[in-house]
PyMOL CGO cylinders between C-alpha atoms (Angstrom):
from pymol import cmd
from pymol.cgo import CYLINDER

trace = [
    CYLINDER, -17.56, 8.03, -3.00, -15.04, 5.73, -4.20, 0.3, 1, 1, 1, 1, 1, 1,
    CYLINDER, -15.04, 5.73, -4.20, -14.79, 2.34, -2.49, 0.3, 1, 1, 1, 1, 1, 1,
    CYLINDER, -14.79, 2.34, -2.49, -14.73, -0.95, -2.67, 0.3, 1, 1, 1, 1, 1, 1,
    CYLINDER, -14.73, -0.95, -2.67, -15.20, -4.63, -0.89, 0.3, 1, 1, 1, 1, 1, 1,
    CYLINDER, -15.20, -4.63, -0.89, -12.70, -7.48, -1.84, 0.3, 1, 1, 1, 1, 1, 1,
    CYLINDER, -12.70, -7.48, -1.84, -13.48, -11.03, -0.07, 0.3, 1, 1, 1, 1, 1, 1,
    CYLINDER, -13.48, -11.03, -0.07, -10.87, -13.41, -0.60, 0.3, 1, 1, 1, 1, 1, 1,
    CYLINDER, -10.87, -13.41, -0.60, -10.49, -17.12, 0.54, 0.3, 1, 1, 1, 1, 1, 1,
    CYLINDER, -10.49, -17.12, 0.54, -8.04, -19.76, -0.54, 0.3, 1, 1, 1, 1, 1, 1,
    CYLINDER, -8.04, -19.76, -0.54, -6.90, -22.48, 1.40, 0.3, 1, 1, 1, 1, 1, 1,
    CYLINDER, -6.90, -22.48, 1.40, -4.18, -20.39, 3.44, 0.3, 1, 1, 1, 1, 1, 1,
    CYLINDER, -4.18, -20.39, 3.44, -6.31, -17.28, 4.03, 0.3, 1, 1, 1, 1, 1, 1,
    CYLINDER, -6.31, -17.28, 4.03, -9.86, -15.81, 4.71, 0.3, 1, 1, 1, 1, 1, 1,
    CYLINDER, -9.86, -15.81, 4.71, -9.22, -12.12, 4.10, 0.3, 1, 1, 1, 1, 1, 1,
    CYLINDER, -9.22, -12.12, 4.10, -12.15, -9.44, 4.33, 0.3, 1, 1, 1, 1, 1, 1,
    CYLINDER, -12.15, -9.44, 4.33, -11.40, -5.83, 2.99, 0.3, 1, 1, 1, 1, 1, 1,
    CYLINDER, -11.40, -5.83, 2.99, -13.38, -2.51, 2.20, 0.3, 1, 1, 1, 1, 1, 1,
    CYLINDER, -13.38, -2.51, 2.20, -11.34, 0.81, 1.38, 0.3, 1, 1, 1, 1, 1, 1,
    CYLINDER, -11.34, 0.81, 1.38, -12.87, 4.37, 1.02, 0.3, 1, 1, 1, 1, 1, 1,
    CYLINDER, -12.87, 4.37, 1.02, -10.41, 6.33, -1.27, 0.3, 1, 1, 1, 1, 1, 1,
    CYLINDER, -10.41, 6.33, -1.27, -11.66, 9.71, -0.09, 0.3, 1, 1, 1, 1, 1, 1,
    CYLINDER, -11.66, 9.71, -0.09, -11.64, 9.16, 3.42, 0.3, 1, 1, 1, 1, 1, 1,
    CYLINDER, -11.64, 9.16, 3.42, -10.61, 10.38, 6.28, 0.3, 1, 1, 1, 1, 1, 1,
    CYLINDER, -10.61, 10.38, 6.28, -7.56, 7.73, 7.52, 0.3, 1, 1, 1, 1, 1, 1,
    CYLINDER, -7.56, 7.73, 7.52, -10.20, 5.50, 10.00, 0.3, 1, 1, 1, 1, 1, 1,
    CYLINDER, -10.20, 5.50, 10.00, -9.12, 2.02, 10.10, 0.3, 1, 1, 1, 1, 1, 1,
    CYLINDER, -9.12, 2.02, 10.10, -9.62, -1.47, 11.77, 0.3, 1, 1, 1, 1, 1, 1,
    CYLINDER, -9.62, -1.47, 11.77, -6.62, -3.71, 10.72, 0.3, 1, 1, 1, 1, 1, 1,
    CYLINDER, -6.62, -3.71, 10.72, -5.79, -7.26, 12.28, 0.3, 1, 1, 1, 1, 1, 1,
    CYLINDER, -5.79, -7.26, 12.28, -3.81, -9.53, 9.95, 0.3, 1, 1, 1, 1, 1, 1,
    CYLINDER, -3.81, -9.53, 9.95, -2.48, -11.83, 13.26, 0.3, 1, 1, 1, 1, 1, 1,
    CYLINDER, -2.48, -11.83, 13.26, 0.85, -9.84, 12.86, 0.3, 1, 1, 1, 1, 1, 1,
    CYLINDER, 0.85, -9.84, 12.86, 0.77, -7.19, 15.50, 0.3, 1, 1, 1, 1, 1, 1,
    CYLINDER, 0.77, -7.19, 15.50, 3.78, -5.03, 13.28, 0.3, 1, 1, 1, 1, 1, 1,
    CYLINDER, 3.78, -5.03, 13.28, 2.25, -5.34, 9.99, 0.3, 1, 1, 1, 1, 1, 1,
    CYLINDER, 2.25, -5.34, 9.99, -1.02, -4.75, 11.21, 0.3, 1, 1, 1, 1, 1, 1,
    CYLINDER, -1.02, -4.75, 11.21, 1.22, -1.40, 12.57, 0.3, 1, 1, 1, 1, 1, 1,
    CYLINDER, 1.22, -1.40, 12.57, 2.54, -0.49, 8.89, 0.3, 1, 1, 1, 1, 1, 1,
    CYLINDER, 2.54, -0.49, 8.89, -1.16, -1.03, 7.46, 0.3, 1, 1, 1, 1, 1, 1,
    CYLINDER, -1.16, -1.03, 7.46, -2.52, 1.64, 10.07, 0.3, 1, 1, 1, 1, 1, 1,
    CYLINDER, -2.52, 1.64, 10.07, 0.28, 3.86, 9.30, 0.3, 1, 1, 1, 1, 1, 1,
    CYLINDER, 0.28, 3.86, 9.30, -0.70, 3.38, 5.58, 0.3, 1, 1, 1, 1, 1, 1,
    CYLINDER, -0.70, 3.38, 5.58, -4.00, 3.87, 6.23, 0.3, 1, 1, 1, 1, 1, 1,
    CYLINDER, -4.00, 3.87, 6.23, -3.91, 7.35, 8.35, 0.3, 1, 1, 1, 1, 1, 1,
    CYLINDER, -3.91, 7.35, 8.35, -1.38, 8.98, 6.01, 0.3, 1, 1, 1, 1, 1, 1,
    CYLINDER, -1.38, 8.98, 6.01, -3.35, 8.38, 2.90, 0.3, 1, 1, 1, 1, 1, 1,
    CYLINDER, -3.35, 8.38, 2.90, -6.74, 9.19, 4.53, 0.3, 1, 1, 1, 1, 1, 1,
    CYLINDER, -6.74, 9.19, 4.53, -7.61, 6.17, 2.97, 0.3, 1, 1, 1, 1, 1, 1,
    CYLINDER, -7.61, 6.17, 2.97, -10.43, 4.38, 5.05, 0.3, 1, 1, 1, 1, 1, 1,
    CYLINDER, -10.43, 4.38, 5.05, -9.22, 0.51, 5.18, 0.3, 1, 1, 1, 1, 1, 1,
    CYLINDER, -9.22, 0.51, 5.18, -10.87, -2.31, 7.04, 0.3, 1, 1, 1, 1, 1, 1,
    CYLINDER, -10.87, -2.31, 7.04, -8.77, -5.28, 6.91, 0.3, 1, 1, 1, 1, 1, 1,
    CYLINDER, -8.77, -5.28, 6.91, -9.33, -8.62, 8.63, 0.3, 1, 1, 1, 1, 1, 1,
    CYLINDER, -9.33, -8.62, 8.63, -7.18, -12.12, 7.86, 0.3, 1, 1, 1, 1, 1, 1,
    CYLINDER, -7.18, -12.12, 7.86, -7.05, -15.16, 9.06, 0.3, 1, 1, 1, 1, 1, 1,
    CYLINDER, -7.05, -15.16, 9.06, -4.62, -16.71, 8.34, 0.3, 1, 1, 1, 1, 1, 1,
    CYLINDER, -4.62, -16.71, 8.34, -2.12, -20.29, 8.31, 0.3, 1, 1, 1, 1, 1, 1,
    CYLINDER, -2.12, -20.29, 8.31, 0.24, -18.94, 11.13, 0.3, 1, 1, 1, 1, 1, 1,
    CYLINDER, 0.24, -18.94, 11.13, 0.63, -21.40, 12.32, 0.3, 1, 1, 1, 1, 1, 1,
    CYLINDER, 0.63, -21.40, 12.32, 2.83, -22.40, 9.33, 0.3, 1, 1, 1, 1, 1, 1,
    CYLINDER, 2.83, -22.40, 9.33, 4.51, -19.12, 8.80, 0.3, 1, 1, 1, 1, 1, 1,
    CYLINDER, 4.51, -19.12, 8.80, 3.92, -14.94, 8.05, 0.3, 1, 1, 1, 1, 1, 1,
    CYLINDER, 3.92, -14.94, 8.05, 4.54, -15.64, 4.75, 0.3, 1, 1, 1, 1, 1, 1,
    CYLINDER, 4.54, -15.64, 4.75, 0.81, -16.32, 3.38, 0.3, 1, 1, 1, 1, 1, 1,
    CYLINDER, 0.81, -16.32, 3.38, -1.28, -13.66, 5.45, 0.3, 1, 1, 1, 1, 1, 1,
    CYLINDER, -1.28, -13.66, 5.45, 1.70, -10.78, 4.05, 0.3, 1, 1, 1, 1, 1, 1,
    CYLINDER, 1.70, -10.78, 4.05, 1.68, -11.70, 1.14, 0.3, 1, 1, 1, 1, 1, 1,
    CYLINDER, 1.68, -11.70, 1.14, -2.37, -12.28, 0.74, 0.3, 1, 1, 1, 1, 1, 1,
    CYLINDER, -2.37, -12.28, 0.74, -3.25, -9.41, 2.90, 0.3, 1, 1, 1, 1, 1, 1,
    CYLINDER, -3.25, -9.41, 2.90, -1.59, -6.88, -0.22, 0.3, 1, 1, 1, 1, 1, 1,
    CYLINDER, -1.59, -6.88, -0.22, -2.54, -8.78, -2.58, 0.3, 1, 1, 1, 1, 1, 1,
    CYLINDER, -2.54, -8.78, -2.58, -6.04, -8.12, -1.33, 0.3, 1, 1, 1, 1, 1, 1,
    CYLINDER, -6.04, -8.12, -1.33, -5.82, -4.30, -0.65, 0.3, 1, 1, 1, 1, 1, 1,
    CYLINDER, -5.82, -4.30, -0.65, -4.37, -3.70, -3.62, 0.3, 1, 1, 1, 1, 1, 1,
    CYLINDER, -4.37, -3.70, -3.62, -7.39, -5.01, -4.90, 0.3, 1, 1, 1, 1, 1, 1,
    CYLINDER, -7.39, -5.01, -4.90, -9.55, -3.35, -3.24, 0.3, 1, 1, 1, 1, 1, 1,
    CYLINDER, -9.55, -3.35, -3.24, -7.72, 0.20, -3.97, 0.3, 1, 1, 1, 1, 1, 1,
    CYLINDER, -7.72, 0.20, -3.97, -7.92, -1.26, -7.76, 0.3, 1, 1, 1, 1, 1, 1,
    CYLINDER, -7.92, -1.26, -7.76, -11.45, -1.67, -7.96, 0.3, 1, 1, 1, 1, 1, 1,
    CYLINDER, -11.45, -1.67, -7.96, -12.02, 1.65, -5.95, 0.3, 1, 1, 1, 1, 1, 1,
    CYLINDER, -12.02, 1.65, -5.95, -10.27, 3.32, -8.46, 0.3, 1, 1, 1, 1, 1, 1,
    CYLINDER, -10.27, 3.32, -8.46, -12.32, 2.28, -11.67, 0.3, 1, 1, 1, 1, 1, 1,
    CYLINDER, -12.32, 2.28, -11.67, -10.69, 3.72, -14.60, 0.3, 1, 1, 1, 1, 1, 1,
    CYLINDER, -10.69, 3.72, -14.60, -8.67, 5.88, -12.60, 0.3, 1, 1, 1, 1, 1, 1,
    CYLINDER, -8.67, 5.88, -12.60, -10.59, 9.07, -14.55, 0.3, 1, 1, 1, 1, 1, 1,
    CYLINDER, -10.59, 9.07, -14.55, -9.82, 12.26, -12.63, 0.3, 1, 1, 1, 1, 1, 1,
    CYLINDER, -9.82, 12.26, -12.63, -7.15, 11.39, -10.48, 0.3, 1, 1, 1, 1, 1, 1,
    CYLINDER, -7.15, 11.39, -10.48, -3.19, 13.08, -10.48, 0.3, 1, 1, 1, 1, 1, 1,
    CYLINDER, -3.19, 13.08, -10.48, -2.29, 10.23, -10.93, 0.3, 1, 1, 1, 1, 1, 1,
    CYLINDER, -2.29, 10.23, -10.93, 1.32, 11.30, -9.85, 0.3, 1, 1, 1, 1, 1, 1,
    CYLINDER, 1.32, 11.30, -9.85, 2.66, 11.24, -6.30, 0.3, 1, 1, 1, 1, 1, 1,
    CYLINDER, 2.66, 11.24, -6.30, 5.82, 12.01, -4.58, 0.3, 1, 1, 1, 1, 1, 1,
    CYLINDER, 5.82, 12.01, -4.58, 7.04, 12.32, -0.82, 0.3, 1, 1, 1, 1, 1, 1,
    CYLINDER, 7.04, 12.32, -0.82, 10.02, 12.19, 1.04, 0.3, 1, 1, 1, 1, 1, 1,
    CYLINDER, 10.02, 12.19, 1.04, 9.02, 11.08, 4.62, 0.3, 1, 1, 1, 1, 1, 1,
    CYLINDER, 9.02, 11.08, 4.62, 11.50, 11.65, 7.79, 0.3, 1, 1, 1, 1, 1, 1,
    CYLINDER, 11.50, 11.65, 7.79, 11.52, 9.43, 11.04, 0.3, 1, 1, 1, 1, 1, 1,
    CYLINDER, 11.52, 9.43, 11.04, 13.85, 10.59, 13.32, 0.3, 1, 1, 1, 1, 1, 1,
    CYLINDER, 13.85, 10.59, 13.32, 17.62, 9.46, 11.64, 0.3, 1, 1, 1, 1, 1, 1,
    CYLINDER, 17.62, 9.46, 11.64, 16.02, 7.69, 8.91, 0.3, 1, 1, 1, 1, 1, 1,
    CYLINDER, 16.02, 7.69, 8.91, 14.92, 9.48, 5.46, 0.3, 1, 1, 1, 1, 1, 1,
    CYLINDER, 14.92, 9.48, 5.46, 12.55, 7.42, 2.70, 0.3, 1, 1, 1, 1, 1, 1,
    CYLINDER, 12.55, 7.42, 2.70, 10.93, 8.22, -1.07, 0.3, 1, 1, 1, 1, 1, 1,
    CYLINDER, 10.93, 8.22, -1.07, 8.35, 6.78, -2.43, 0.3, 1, 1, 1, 1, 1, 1,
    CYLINDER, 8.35, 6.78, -2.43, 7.38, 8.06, -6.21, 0.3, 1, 1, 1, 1, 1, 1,
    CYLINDER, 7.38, 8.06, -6.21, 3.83, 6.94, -7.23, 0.3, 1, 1, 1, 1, 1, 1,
    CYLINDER, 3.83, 6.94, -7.23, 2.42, 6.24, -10.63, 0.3, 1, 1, 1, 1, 1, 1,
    CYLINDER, 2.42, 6.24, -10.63, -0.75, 4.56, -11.17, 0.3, 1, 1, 1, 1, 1, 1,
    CYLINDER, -0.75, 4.56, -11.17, 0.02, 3.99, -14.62, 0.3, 1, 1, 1, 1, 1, 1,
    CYLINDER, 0.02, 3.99, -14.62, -1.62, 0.68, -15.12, 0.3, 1, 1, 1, 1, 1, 1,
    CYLINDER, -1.62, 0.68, -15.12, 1.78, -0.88, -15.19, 0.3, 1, 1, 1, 1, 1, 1,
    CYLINDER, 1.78, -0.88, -15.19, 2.90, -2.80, -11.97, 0.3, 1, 1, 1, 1, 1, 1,
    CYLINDER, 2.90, -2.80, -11.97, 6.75, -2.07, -11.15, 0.3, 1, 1, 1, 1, 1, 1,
    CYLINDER, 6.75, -2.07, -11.15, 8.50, -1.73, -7.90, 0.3, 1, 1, 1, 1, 1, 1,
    CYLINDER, 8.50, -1.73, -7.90, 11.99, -0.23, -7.82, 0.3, 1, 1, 1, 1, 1, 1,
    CYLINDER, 11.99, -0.23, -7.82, 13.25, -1.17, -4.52, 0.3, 1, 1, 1, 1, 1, 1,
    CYLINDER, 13.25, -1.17, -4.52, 16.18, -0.04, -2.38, 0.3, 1, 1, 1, 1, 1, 1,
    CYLINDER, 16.18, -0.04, -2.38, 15.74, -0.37, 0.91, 0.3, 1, 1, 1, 1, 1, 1,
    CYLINDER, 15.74, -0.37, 0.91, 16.69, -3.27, 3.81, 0.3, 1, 1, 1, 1, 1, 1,
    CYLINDER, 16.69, -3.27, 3.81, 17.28, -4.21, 7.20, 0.3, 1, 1, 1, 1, 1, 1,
    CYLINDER, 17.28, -4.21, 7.20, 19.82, -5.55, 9.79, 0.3, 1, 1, 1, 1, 1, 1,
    CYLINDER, 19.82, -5.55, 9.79, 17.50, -7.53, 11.28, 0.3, 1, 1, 1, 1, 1, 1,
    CYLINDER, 17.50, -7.53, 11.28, 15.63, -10.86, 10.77, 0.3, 1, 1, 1, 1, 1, 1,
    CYLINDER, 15.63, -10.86, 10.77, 12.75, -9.36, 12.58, 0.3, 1, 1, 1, 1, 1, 1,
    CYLINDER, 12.75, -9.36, 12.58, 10.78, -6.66, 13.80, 0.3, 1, 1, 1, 1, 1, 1,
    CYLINDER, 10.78, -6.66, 13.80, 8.16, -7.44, 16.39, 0.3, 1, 1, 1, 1, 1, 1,
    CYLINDER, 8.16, -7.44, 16.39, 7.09, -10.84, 14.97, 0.3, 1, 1, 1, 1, 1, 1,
    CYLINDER, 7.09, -10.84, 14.97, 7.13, -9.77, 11.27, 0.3, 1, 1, 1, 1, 1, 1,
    CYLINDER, 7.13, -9.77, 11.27, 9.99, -11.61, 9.26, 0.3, 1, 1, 1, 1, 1, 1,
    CYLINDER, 9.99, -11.61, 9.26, 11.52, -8.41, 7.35, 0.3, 1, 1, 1, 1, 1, 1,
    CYLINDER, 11.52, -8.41, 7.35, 12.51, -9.80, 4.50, 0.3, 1, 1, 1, 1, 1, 1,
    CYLINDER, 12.51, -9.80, 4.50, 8.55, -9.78, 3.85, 0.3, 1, 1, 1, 1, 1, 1,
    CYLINDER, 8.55, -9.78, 3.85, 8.55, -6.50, 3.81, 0.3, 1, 1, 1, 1, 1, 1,
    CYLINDER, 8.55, -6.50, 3.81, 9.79, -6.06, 0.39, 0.3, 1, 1, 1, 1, 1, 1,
    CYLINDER, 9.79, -6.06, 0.39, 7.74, -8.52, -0.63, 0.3, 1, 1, 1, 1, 1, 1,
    CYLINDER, 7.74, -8.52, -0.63, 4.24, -6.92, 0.88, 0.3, 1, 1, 1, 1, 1, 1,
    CYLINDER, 4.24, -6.92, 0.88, 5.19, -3.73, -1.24, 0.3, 1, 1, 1, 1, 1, 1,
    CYLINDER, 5.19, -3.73, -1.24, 5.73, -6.16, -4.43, 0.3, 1, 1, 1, 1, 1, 1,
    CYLINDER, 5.73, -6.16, -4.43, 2.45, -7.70, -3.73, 0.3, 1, 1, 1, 1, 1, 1,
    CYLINDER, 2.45, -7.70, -3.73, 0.38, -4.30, -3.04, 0.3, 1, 1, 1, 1, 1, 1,
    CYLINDER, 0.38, -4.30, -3.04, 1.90, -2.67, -5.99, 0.3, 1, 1, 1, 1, 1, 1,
    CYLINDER, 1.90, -2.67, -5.99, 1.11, -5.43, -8.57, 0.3, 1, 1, 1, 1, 1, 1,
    CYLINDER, 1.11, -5.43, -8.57, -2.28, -6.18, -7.49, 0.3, 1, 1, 1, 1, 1, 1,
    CYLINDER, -2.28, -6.18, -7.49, -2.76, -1.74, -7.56, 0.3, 1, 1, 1, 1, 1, 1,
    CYLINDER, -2.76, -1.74, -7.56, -1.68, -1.21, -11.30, 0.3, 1, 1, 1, 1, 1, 1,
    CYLINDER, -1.68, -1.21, -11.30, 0.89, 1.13, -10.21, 0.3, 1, 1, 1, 1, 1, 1,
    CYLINDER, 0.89, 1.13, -10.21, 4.81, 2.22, -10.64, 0.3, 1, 1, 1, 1, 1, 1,
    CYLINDER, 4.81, 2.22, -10.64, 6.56, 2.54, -6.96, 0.3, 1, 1, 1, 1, 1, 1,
    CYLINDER, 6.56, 2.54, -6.96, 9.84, 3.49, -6.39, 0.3, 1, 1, 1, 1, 1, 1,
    CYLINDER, 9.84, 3.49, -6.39, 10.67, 3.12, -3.05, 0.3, 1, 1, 1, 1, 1, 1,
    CYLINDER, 10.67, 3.12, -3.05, 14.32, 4.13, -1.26, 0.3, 1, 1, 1, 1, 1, 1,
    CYLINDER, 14.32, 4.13, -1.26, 15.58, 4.04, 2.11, 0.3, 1, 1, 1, 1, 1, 1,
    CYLINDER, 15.58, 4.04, 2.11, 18.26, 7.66, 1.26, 0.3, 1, 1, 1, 1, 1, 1,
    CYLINDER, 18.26, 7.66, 1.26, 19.52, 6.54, 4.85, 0.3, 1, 1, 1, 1, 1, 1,
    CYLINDER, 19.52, 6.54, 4.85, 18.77, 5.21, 8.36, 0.3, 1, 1, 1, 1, 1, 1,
    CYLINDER, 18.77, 5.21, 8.36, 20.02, 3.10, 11.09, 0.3, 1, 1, 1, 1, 1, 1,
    CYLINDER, 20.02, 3.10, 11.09, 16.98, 2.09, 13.25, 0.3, 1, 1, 1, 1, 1, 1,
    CYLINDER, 16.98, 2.09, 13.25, 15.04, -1.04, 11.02, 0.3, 1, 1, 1, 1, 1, 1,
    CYLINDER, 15.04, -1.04, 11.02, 11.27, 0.33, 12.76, 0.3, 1, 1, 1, 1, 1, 1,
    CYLINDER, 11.27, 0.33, 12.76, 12.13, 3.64, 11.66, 0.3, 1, 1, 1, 1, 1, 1,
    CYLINDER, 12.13, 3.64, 11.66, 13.46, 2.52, 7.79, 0.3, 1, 1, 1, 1, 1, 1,
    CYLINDER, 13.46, 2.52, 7.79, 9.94, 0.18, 7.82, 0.3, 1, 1, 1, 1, 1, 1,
    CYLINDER, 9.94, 0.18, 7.82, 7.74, 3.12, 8.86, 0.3, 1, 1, 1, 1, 1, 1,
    CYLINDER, 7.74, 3.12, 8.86, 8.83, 6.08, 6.80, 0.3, 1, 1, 1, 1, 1, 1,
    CYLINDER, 8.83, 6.08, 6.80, 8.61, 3.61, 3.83, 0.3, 1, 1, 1, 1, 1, 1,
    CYLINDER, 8.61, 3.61, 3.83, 5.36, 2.49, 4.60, 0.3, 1, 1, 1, 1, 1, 1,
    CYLINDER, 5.36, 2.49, 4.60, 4.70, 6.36, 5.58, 0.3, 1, 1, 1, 1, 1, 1,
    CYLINDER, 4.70, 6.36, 5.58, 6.56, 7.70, 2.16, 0.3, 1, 1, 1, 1, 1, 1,
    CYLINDER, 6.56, 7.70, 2.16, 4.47, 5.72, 0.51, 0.3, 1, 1, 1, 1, 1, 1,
    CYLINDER, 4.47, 5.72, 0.51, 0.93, 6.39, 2.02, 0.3, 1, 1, 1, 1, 1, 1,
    CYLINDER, 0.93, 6.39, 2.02, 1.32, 10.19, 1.57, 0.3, 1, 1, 1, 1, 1, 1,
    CYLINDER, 1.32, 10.19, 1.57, 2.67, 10.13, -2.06, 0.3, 1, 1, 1, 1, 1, 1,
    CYLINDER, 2.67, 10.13, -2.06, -0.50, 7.27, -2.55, 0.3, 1, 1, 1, 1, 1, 1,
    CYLINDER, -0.50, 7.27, -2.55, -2.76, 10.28, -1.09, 0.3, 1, 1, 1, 1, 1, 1,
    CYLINDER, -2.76, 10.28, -1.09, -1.71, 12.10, -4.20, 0.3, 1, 1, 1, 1, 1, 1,
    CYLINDER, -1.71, 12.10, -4.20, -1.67, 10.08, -6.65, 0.3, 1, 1, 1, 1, 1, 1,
    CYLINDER, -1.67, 10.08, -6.65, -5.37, 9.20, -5.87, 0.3, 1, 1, 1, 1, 1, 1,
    CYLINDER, -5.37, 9.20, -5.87, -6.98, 12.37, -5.19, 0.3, 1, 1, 1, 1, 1, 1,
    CYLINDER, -6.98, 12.37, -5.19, -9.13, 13.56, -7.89, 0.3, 1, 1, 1, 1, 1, 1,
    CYLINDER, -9.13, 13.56, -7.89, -7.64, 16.84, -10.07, 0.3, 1, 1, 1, 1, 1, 1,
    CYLINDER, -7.64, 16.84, -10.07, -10.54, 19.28, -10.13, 0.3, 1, 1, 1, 1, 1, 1,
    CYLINDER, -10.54, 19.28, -10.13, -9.08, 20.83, -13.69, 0.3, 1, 1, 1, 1, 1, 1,
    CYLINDER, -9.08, 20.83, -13.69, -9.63, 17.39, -14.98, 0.3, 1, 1, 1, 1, 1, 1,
    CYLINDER, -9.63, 17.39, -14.98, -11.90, 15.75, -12.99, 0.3, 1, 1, 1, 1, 1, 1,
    CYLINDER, -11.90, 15.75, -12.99, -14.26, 14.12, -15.56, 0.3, 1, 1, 1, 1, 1, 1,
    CYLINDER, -14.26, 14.12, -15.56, -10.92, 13.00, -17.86, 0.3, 1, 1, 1, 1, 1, 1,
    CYLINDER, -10.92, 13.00, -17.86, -8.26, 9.95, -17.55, 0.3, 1, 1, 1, 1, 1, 1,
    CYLINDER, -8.26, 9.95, -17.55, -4.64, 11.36, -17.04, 0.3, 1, 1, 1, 1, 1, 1,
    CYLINDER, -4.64, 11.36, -17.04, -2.77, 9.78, -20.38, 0.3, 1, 1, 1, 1, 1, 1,
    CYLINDER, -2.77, 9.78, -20.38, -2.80, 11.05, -23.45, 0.3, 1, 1, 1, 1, 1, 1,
    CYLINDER, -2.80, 11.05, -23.45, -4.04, 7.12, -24.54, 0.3, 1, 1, 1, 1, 1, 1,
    CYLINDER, -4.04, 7.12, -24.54, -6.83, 7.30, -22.57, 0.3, 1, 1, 1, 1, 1, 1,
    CYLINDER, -6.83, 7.30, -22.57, -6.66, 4.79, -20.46, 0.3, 1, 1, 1, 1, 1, 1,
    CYLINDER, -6.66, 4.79, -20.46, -4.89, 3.61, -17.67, 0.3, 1, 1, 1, 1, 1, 1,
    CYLINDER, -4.89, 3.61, -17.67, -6.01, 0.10, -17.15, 0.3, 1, 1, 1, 1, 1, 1,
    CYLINDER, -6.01, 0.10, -17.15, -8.32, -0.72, -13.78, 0.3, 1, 1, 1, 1, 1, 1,
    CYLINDER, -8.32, -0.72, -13.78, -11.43, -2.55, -13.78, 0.3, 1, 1, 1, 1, 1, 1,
]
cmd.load_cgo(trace, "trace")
């Protein structure tokens, strides 16, 4: 079973998280931020990726610590879950629907943290979660990962619905990209052998 603990404290956040790469989508999320702890779930039950995930957090200042800290630490997590990535596709791709709204997310854990991002919103806010930390959450998570995302908003005029199929797109092409290929199951996916990890 592939999982992994992360505790991280620093003097704006106390974050606890354990992920289970192969399992089932259970979670138990609360960041303080009743919509991101939303998006996390979503994340969580699409890629059947078990995540606990509790943060406290400076609120009292701002949202802008507990996002960013809270993907910094599951990307961590999913990081050290993965190991040296051997066995997995590697690759994953999905194009996820809500309602009006239509968003891709193309996954590659390469070992090489990039986010291509085209997406936004029309509001400040949504619930209490500042939206222009939304971008930055996805920035965060895919650095810490290792991975290539490319993640695009095609169109959509409701900014929950745009938020949720990216955070959706993304889960199900992260399910993917993680799963382990049987026909290669004992090798790493690059013809250089490696693709970073820990």
């Amino acid at each position: 079973m592939r999982s992994a603990t992360i505790s991280r404290k620093t003097a704006e956040t106390a974050i606890e998280v354990v992920v289970n790469l192969d399992g089932t989508g259970t979670y138990t999320i609360a960041t303080g931020i009743g919509f991101l702890d939303h998006m996390i779930e979503q994340l969580s039950r699409h890629s059947l990726i078990d995540i606990v995930l509790k943060v406290d957090g400076d609120l009292h200042i701002d949202q802008h610590h507990t996002t960013e800290d809270s993907a910094l630490a599951l990307g961590q997590a999913v990081a050290k879950a993965l190991g040296d990535r051997r066995g997995i596709t590697r690759y994953g791709l999905c194009y996820a629907p809500m309602d009006e709204t239509l968003s891709r997310a193309a996954i590659d854990i390469s070992g090489r943290p990039f986010l291509a991002w085209r997406s936004g919103f029309t509001q400040e806010k949504l619930g209490e979660l500042d939206t222009e930390l939304v971008e930055h959450w996805f920035q965060s998570f895919t650095g810490e990962v290792g991975m290539t995302l490319h993640l695009e908003t095609l169109y959509g005029r409701n900014n929950h619905h745009i938020c949720e199929s990216l955070f959706k797109a993304t889960a199900r092409a992260l399910r993917q990209a993680v799963e382990i290929d049987p026909r290669k199951a004992d090798q790493i996916p690059s013809t250089k052998g490696t693709l970073g990890g820990l």
